[in-house]
C-alpha positions as CSV (number, residue, x, y, z in Angstrom):
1,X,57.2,62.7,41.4
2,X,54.3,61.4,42.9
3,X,52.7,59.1,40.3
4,X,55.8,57.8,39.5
5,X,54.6,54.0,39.3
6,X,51.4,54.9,37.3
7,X,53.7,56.6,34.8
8,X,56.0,53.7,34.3
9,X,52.7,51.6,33.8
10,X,51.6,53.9,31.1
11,X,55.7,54.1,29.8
12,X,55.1,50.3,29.4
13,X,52.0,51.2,27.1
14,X,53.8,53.0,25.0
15,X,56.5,50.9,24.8
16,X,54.1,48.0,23.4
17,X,52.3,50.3,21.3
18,X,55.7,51.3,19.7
19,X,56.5,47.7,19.1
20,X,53.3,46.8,17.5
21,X,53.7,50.0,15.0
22,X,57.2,48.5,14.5
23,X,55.6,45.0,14.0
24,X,53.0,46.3,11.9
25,X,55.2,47.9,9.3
26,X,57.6,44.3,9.1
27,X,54.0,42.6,8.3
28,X,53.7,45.5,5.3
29,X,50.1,46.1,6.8
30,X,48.2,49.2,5.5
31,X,49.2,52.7,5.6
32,X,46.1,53.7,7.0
33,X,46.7,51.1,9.9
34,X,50.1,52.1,11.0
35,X,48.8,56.0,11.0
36,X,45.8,55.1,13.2
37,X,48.5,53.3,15.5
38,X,50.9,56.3,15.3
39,X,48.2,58.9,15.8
40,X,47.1,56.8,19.0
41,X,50.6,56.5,20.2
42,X,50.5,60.5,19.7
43,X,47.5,60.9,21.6
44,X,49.5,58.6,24.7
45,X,52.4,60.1,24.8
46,X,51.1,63.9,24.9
47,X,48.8,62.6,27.7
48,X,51.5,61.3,29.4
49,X,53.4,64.3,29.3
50,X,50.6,66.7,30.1
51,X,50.5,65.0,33.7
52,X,53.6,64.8,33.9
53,X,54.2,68.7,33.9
54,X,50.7,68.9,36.0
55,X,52.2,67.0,38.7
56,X,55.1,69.2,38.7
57,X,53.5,71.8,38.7
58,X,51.4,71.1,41.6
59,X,54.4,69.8,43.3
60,X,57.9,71.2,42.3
61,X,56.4,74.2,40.9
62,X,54.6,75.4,44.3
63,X,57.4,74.2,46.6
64,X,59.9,76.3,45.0
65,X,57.7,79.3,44.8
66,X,56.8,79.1,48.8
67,X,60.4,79.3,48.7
68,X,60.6,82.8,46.8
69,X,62.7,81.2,44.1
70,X,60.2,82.5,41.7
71,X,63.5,81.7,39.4
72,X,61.9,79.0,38.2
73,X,59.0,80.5,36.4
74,X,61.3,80.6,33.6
75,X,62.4,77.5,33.9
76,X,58.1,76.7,33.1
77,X,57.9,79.7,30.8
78,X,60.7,78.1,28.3
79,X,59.5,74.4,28.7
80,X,56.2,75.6,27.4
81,X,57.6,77.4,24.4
82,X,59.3,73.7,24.1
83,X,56.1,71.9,24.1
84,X,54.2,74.4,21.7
């Protein structure tokens, strides 16, 4: 994993943004607050995971494929029915 320190940085986000939501709801704010805050924490996470699986597959991915395990094309085909 290359970016392995930028994506603990962002993990570190999400783990604040996740408290405040939490925080939020204890202080009985607005519905329409804690969506805005769950919709952004959305938006972070499915970043997050999108470059995730574009670093691995511009890493992993090719590596094992200049290997002629082209085996793990499913492995890529079923995590994207996953993340449908």
């Amino acid at each position: 994993m290359k970016n392995k320190k930028a994506y603990i940085r962002r993990m570190n986000v999400i783990a604040g943004q996740i408290t405040g939501i939490k925080n939020m709801i204890e202080e009985e704010r607005t519905c329409n607050d804690i969506m805005v805050q769950i919709s952004a924490l959305d938006r972070s996470l499915k970043s997050l995971g999108n470059e995730i699986f574009k670093d691995y597959l511009s890493t992993t991915l090719v590596e094992e494929i200049k290997k002629d395990n082209l085996e793990v094309l499913d492995g890529v085909i079923d995590l994207c029915n996953m993340i449908k």
